[in-house]
mmCIF file as Biopython writes it, N, C-alpha, C and O atoms, coordinates in Angstrom:
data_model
#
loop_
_atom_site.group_PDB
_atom_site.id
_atom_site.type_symbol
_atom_site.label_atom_id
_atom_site.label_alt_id
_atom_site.label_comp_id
_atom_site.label_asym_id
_atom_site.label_entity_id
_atom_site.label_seq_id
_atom_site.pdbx_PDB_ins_code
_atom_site.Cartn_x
_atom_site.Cartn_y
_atom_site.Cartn_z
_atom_site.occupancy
_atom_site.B_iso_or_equiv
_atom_site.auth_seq_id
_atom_site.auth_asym_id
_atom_site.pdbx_PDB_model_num
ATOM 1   N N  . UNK A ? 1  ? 14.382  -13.115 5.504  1.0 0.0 1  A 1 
ATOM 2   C CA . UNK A ? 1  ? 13.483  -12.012 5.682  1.0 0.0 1  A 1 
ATOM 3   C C  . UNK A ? 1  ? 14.295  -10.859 6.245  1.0 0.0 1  A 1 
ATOM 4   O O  . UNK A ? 1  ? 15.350  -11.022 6.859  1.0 0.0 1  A 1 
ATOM 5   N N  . UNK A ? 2  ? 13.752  -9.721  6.003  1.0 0.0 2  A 1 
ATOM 6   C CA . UNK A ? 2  ? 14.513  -8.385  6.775  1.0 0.0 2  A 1 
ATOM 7   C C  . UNK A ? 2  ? 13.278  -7.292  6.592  1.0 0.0 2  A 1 
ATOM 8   O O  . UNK A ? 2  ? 12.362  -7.273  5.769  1.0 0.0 2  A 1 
ATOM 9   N N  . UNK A ? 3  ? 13.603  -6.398  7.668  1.0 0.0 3  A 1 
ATOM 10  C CA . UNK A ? 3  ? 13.134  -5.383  7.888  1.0 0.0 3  A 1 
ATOM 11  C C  . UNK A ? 3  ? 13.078  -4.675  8.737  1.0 0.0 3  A 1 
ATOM 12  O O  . UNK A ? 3  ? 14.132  -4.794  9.362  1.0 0.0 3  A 1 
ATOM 13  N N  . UNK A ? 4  ? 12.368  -3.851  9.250  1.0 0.0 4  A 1 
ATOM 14  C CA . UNK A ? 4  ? 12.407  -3.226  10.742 1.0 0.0 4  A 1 
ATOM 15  C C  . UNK A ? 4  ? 12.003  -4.386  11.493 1.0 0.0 4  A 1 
ATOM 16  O O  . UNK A ? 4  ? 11.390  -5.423  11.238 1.0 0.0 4  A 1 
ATOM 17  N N  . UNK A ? 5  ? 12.628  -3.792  12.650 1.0 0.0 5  A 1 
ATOM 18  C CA . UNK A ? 5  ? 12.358  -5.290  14.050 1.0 0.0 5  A 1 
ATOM 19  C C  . UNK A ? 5  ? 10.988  -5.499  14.081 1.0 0.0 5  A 1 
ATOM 20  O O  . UNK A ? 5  ? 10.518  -6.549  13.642 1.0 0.0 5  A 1 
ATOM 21  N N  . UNK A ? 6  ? 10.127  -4.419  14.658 1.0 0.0 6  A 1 
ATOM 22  C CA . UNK A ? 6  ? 8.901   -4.296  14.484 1.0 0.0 6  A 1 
ATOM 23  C C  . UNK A ? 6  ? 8.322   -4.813  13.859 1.0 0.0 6  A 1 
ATOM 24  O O  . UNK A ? 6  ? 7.673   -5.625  14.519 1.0 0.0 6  A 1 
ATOM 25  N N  . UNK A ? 7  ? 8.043   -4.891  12.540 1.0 0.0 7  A 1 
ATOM 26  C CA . UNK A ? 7  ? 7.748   -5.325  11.281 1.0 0.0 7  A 1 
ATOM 27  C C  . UNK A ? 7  ? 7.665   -7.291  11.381 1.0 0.0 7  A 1 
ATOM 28  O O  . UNK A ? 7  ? 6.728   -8.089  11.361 1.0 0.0 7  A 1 
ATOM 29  N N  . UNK A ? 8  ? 9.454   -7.459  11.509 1.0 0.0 8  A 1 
ATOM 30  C CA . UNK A ? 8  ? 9.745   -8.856  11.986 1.0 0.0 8  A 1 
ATOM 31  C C  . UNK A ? 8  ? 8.664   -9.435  13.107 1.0 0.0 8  A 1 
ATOM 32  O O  . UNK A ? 8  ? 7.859   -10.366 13.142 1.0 0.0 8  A 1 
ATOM 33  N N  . UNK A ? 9  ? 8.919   -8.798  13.644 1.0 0.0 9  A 1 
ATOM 34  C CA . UNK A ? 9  ? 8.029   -8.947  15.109 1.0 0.0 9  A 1 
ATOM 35  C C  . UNK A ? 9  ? 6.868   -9.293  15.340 1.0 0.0 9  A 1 
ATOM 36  O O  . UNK A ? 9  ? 6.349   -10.019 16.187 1.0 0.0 9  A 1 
ATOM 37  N N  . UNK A ? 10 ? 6.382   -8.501  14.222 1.0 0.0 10 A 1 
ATOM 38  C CA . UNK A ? 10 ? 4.648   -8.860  14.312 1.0 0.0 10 A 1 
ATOM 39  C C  . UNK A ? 10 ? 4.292   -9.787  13.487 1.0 0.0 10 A 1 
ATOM 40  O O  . UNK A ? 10 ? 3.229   -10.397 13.602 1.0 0.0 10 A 1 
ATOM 41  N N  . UNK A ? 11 ? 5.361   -10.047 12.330 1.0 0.0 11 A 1 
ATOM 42  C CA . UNK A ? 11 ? 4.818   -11.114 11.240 1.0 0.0 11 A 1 
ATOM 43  C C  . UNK A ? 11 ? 5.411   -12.480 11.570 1.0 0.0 11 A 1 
ATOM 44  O O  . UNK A ? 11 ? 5.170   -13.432 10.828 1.0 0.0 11 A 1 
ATOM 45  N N  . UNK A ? 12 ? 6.475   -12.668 13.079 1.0 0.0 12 A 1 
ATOM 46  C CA . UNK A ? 12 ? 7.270   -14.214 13.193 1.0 0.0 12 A 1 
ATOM 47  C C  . UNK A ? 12 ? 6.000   -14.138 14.507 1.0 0.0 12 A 1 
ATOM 48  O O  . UNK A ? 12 ? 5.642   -15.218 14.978 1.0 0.0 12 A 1 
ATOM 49  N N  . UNK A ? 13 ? 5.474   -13.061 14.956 1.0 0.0 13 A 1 
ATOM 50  C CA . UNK A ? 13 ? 4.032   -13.656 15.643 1.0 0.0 13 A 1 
ATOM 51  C C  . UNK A ? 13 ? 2.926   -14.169 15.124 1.0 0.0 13 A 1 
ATOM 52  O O  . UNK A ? 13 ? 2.502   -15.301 15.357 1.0 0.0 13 A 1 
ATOM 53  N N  . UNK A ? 14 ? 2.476   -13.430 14.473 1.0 0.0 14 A 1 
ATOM 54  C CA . UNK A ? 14 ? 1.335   -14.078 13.167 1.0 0.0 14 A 1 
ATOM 55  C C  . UNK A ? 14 ? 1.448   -15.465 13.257 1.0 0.0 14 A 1 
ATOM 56  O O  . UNK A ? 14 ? 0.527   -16.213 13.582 1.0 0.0 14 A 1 
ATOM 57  N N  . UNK A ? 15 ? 2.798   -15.869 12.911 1.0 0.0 15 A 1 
ATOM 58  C CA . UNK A ? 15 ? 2.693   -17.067 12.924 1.0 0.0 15 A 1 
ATOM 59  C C  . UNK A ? 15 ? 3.804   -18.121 13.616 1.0 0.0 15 A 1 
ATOM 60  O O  . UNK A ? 15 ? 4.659   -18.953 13.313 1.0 0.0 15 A 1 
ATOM 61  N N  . UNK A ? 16 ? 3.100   -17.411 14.884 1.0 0.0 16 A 1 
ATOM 62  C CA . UNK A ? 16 ? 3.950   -17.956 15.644 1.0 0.0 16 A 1 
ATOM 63  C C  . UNK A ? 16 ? 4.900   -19.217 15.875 1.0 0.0 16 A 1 
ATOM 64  O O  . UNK A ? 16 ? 4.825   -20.344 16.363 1.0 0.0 16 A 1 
ATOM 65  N N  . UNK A ? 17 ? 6.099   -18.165 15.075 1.0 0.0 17 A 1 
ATOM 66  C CA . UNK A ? 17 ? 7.107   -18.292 15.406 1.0 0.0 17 A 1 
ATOM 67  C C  . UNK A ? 17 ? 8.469   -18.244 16.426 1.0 0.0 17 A 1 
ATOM 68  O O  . UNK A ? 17 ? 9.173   -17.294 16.082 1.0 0.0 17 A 1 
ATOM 69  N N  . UNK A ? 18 ? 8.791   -18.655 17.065 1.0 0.0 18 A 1 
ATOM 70  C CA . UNK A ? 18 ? 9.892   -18.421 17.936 1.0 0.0 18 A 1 
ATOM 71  C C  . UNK A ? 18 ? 11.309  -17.736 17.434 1.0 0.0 18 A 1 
ATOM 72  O O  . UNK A ? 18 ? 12.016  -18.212 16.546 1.0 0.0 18 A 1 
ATOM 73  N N  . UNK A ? 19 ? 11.593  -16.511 18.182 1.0 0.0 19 A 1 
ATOM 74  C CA . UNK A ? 19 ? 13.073  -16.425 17.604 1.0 0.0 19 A 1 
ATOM 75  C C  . UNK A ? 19 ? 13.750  -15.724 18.442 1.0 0.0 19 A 1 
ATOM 76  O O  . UNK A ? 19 ? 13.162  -14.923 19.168 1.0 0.0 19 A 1 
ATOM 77  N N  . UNK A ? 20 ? 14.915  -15.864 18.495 1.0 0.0 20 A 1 
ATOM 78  C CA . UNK A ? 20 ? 16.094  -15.765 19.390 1.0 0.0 20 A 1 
ATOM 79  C C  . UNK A ? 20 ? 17.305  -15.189 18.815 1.0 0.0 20 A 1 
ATOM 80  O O  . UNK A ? 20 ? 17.720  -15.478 17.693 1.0 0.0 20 A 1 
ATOM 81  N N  . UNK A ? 21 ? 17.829  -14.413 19.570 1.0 0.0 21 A 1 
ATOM 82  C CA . UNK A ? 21 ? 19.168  -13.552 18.584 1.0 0.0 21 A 1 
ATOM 83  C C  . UNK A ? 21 ? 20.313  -14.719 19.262 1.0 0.0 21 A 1 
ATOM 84  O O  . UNK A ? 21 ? 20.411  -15.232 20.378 1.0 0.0 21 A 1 
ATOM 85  N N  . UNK A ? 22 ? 21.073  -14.837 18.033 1.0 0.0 22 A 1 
ATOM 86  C CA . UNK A ? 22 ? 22.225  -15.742 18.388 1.0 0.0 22 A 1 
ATOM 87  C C  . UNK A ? 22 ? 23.389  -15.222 17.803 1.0 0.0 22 A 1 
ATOM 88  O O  . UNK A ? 22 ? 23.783  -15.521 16.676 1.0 0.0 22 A 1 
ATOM 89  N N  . UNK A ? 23 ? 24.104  -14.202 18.813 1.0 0.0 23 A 1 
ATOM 90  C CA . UNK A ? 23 ? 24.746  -13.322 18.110 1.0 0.0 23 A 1 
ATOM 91  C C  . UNK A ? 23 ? 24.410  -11.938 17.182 1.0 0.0 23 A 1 
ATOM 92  O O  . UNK A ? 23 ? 23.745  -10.939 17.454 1.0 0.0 23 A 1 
ATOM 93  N N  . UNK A ? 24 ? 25.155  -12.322 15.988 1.0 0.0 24 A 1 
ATOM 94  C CA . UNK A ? 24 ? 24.552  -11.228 15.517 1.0 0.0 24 A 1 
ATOM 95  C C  . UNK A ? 24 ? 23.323  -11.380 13.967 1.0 0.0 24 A 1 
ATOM 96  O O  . UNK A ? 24 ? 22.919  -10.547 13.156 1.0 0.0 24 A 1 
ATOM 97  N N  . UNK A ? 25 ? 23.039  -13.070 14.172 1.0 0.0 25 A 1 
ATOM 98  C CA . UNK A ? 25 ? 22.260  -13.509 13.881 1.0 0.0 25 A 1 
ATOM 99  C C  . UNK A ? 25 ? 20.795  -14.133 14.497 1.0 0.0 25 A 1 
ATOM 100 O O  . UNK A ? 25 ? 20.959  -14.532 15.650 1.0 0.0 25 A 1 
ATOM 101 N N  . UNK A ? 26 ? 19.285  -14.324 13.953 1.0 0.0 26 A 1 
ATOM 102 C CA . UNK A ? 26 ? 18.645  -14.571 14.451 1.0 0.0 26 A 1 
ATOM 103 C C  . UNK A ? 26 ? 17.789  -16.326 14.483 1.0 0.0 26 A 1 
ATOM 104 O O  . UNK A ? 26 ? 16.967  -16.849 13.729 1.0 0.0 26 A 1 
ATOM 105 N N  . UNK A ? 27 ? 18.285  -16.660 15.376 1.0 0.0 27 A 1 
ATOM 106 C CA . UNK A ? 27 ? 17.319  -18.269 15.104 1.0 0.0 27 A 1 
ATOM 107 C C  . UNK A ? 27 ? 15.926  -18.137 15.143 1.0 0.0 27 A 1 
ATOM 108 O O  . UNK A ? 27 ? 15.157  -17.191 15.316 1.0 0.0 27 A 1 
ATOM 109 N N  . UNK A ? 28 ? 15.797  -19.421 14.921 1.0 0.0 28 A 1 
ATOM 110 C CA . UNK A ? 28 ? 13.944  -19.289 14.488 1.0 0.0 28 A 1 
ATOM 111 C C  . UNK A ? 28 ? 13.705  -20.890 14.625 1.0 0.0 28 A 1 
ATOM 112 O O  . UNK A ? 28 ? 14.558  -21.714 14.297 1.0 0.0 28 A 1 
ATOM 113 N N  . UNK A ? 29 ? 12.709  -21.147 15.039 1.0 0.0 29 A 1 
ATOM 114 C CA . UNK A ? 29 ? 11.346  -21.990 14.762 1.0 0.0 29 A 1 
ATOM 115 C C  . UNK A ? 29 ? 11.277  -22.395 13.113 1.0 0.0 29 A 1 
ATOM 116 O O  . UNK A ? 29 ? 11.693  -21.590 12.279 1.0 0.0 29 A 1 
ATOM 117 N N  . UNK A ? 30 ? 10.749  -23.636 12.738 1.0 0.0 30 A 1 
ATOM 118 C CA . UNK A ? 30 ? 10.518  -23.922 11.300 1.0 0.0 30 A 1 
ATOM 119 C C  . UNK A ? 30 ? 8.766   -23.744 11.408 1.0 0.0 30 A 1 
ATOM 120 O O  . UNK A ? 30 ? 8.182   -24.557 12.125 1.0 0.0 30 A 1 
ATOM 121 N N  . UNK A ? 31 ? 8.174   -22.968 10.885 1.0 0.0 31 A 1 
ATOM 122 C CA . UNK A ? 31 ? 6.881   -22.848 10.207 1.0 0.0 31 A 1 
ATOM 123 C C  . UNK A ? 31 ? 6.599   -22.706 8.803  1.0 0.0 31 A 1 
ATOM 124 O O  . UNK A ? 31 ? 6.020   -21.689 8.420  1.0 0.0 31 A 1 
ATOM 125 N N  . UNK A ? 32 ? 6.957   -23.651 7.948  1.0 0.0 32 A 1 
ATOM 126 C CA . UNK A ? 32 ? 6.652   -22.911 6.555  1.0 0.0 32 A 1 
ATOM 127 C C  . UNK A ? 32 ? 4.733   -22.977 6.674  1.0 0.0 32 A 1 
ATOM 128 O O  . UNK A ? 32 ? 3.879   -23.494 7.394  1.0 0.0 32 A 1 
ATOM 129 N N  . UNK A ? 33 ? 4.796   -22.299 5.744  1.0 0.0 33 A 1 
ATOM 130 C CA . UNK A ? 33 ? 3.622   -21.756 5.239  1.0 0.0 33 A 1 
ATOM 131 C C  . UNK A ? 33 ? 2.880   -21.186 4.016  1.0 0.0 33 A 1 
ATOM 132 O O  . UNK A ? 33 ? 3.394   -20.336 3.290  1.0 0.0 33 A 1 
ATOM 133 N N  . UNK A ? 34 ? 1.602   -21.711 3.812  1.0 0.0 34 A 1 
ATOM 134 C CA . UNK A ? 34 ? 1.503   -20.933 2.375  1.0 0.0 34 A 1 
ATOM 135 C C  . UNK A ? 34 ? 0.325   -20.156 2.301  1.0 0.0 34 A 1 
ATOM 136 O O  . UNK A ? 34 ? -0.860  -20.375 2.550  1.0 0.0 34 A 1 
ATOM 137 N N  . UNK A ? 35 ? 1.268   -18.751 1.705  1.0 0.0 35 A 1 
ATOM 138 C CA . UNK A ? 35 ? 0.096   -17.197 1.877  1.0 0.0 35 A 1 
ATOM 139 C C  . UNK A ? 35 ? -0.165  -17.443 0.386  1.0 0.0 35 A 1 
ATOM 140 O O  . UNK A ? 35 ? 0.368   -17.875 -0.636 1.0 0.0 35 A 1 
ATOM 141 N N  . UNK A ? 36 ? -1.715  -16.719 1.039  1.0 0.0 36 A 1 
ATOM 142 C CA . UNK A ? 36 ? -2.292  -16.168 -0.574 1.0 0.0 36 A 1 
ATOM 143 C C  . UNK A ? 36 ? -1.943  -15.461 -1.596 1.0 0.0 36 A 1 
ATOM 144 O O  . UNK A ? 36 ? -0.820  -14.972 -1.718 1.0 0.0 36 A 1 
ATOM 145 N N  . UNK A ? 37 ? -2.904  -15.337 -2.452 1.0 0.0 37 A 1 
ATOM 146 C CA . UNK A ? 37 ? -1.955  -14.116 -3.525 1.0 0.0 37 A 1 
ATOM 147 C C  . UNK A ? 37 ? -2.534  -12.500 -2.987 1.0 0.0 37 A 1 
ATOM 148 O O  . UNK A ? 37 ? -2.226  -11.444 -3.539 1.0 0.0 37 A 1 
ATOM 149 N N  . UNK A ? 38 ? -3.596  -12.667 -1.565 1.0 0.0 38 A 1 
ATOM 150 C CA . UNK A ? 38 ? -4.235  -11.664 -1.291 1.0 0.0 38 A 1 
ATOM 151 C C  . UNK A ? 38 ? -3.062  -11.478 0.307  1.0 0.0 38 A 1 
ATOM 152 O O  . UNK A ? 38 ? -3.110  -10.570 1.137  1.0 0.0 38 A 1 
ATOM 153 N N  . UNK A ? 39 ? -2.338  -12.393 0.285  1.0 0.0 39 A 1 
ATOM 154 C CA . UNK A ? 39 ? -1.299  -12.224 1.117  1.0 0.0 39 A 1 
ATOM 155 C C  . UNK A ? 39 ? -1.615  -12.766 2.766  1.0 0.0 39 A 1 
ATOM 156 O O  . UNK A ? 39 ? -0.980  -12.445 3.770  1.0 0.0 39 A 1 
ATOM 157 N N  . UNK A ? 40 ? -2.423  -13.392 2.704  1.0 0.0 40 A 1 
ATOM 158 C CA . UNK A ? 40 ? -3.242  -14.024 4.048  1.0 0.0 40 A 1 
ATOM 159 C C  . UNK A ? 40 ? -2.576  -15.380 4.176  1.0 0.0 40 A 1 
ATOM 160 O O  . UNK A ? 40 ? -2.890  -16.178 3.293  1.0 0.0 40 A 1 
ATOM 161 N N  . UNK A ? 41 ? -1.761  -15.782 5.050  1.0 0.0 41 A 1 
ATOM 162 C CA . UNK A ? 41 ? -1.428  -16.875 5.186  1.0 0.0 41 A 1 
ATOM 163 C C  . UNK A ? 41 ? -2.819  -18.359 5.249  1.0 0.0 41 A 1 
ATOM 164 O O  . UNK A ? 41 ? -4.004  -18.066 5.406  1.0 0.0 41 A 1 
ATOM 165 N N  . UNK A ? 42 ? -2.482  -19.427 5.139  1.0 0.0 42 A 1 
ATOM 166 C CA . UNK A ? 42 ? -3.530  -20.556 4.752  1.0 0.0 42 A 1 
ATOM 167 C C  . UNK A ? 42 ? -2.773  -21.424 5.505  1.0 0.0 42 A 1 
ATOM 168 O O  . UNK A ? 42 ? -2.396  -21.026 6.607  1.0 0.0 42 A 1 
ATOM 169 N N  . UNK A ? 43 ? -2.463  -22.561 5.125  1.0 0.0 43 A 1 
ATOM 170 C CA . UNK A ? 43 ? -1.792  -23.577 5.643  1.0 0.0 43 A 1 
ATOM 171 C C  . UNK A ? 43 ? -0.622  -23.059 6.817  1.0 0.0 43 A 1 
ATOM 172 O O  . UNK A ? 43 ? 0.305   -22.356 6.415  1.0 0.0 43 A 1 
ATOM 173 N N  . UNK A ? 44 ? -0.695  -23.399 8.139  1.0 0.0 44 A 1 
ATOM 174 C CA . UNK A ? 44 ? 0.684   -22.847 8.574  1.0 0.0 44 A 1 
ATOM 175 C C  . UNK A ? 44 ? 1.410   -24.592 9.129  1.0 0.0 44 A 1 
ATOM 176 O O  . UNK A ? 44 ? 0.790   -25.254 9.961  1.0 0.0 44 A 1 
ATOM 177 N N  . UNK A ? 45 ? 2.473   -25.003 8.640  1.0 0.0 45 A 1 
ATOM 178 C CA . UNK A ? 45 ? 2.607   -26.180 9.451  1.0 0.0 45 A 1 
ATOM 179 C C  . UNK A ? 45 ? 4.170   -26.338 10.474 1.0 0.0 45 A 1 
ATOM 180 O O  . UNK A ? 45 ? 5.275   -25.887 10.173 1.0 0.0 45 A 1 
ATOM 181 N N  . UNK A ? 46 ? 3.893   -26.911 11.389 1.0 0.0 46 A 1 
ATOM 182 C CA . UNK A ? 46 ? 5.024   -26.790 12.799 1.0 0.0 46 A 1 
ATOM 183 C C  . UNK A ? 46 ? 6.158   -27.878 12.963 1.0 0.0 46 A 1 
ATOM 184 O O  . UNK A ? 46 ? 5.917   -29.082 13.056 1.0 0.0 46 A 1 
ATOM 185 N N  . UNK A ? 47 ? 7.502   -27.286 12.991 1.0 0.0 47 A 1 
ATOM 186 C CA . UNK A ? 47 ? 7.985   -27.879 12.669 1.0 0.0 47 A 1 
ATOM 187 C C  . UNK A ? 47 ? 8.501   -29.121 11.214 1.0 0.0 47 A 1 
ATOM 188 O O  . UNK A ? 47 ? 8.219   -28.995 10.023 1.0 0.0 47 A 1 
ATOM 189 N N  . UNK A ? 48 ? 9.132   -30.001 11.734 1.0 0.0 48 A 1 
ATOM 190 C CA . UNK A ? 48 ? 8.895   -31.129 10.544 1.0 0.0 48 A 1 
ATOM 191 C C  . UNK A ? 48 ? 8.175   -32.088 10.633 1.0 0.0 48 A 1 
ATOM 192 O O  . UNK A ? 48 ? 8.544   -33.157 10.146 1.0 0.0 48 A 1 
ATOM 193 N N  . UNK A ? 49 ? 7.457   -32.019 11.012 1.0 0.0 49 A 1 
ATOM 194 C CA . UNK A ? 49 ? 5.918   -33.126 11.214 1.0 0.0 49 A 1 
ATOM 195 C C  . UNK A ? 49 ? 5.284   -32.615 9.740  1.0 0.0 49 A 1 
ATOM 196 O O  . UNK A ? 49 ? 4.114   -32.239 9.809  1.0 0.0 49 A 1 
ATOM 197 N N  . UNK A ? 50 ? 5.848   -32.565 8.564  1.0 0.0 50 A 1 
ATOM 198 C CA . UNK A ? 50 ? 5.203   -32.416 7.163  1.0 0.0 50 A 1 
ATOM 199 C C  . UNK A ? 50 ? 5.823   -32.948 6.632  1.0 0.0 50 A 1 
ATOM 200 O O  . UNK A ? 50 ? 6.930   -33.383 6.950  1.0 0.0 50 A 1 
ATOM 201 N N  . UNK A ? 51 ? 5.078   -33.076 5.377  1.0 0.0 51 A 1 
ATOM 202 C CA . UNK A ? 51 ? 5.971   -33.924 3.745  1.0 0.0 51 A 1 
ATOM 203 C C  . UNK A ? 51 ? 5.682   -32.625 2.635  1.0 0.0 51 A 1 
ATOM 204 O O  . UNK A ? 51 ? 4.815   -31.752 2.616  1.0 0.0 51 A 1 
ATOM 205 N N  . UNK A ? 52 ? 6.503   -32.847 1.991  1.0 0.0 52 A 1 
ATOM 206 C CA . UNK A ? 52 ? 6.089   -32.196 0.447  1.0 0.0 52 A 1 
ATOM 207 C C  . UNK A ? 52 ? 4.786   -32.548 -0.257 1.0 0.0 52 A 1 
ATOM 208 O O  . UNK A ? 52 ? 3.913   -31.791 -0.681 1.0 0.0 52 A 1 
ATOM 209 N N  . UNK A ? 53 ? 4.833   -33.378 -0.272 1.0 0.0 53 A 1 
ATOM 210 C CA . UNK A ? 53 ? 3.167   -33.780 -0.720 1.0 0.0 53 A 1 
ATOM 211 C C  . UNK A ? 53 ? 1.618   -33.178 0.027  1.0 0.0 53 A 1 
ATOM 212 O O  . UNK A ? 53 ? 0.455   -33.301 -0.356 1.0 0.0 53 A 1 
ATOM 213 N N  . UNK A ? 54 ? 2.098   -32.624 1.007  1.0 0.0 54 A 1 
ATOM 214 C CA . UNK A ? 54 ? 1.102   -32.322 1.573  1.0 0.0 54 A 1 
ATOM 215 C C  . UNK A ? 54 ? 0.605   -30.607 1.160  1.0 0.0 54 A 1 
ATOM 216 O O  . UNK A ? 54 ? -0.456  -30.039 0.902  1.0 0.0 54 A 1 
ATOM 217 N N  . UNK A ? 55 ? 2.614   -30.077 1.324  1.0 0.0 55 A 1 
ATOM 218 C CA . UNK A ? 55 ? 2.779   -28.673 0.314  1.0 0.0 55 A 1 
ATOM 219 C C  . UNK A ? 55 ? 1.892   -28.531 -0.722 1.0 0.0 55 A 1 
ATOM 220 O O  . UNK A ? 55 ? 0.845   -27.886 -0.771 1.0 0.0 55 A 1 
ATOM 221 N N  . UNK A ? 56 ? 2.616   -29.430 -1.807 1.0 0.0 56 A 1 
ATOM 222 C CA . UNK A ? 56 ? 1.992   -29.541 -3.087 1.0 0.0 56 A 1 
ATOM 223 C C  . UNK A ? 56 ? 0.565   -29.224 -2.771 1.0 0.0 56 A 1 
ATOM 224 O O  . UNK A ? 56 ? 0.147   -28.071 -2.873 1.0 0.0 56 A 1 
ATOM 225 N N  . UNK A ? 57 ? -0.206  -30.239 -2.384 1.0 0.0 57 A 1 
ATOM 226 C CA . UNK A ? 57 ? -1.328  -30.478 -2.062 1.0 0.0 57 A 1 
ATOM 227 C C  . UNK A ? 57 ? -2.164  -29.189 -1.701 1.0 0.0 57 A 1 
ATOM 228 O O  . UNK A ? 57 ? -3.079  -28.726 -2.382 1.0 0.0 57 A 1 
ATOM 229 N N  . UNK A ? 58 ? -1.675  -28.681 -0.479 1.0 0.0 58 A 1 
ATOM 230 C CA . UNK A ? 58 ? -2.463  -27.141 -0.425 1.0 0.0 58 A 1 
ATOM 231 C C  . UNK A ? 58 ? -2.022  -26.209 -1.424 1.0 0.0 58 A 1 
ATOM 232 O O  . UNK A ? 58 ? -2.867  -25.338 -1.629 1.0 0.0 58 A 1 
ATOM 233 N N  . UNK A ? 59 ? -0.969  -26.100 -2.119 1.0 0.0 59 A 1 
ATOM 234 C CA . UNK A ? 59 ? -0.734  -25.175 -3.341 1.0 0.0 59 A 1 
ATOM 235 C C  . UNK A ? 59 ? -1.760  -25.514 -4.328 1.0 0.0 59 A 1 
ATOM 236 O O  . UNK A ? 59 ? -2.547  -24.616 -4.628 1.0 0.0 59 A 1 
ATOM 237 N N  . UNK A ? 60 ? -1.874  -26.569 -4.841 1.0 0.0 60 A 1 
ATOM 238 C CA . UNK A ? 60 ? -2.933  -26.886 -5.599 1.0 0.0 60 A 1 
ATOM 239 C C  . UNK A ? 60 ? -3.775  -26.374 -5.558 1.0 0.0 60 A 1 
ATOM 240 O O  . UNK A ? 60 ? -4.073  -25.424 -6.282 1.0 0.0 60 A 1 
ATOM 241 N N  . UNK A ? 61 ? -4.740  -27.087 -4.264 1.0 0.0 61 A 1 
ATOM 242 C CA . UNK A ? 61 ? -5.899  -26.424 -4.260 1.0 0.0 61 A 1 
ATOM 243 C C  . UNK A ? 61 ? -6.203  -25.131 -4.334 1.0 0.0 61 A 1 
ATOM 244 O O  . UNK A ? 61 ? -7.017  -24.711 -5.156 1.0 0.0 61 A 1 
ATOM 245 N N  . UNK A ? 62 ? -5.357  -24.092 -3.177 1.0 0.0 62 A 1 
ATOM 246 C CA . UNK A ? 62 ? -5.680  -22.454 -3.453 1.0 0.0 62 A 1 
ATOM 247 C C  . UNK A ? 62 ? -5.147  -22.368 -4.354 1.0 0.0 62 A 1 
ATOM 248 O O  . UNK A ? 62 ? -4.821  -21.196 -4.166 1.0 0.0 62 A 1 
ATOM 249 N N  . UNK A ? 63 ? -4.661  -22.628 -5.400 1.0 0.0 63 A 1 
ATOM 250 C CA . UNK A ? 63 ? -4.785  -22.188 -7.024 1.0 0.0 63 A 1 
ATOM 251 C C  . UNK A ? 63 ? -5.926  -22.523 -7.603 1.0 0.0 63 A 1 
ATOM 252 O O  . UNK A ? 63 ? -6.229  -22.225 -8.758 1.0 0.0 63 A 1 
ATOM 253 N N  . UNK A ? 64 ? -6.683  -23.230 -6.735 1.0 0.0 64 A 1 
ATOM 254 C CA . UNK A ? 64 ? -7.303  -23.547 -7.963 1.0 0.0 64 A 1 
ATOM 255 C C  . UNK A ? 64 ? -8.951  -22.698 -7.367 1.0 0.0 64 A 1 
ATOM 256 O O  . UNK A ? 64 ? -9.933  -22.495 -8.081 1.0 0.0 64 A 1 
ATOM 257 N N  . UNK A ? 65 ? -8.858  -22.467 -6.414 1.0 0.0 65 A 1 
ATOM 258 C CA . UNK A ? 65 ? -9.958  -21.692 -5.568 1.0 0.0 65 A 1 
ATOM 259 C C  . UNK A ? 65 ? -10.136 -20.123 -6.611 1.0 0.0 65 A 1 
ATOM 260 O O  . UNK A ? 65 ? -9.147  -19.431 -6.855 1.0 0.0 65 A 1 
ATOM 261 N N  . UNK A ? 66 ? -11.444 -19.787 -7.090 1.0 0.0 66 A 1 
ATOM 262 C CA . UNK A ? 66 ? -11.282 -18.588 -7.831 1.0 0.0 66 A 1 
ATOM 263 C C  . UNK A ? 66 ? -10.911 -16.808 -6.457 1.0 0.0 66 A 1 
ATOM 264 O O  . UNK A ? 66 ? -11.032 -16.700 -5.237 1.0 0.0 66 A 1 
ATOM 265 N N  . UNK A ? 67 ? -10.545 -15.985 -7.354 1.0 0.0 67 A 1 
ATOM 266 C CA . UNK A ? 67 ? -10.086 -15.233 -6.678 1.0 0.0 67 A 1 
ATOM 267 C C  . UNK A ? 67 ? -11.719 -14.155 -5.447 1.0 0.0 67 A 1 
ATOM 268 O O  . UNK A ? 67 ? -11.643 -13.212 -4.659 1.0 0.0 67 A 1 
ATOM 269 N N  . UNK A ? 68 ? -12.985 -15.063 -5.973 1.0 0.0 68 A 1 
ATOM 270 C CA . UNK A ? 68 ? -13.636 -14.650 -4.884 1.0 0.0 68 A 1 
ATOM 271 C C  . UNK A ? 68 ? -13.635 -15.723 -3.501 1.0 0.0 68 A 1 
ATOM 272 O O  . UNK A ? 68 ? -13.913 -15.364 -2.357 1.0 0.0 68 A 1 
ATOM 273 N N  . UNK A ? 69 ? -13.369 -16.696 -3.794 1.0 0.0 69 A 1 
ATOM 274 C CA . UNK A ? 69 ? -12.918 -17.570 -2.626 1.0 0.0 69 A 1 
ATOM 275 C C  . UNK A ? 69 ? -11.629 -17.154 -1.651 1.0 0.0 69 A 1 
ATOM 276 O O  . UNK A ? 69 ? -11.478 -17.389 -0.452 1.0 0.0 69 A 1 
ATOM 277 N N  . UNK A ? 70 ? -11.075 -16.711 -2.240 1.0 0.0 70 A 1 
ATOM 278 C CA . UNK A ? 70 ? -9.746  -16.530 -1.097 1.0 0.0 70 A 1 
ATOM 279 C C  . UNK A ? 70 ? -9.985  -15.150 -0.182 1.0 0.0 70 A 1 
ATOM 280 O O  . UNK A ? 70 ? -9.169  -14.834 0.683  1.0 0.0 70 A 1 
#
């Protein structure tokens, strides 16, 4: 990801994320997550306490949700 700090800032809060400058790089927290196509995050999950199957699984479904559901 890149952008203004700001920007960073408010969206590794959203979903809260942790991050730390390490150097002249930035660490982070693992949250993947899956946003809509209306750009609203859905699933957020912490750490590695997930599987792929579970990914899959919520991709599925909000695809398959029509676009007045999301």
């Amino acid at each position: 990801m890149t952008g203004e700090a700001g920007e960073i800032g408010r969206l590794t809060s959203a979903f809260s994320i942790h991050t730390e400058r390490n150097g002249a790089l930035i660490d982070h927290a693992l949250a993947p997550a899956v946003v809509d196509g209306n750009g609203r995050p859905g699933e957020i999950w912490r750490g590695h306490a997930w599987k792929a199957t579970e990914v899959l699984e919520n991709l599925r479904a909000d695809s398959a949700r029509s676009p007045q559901e999301s």
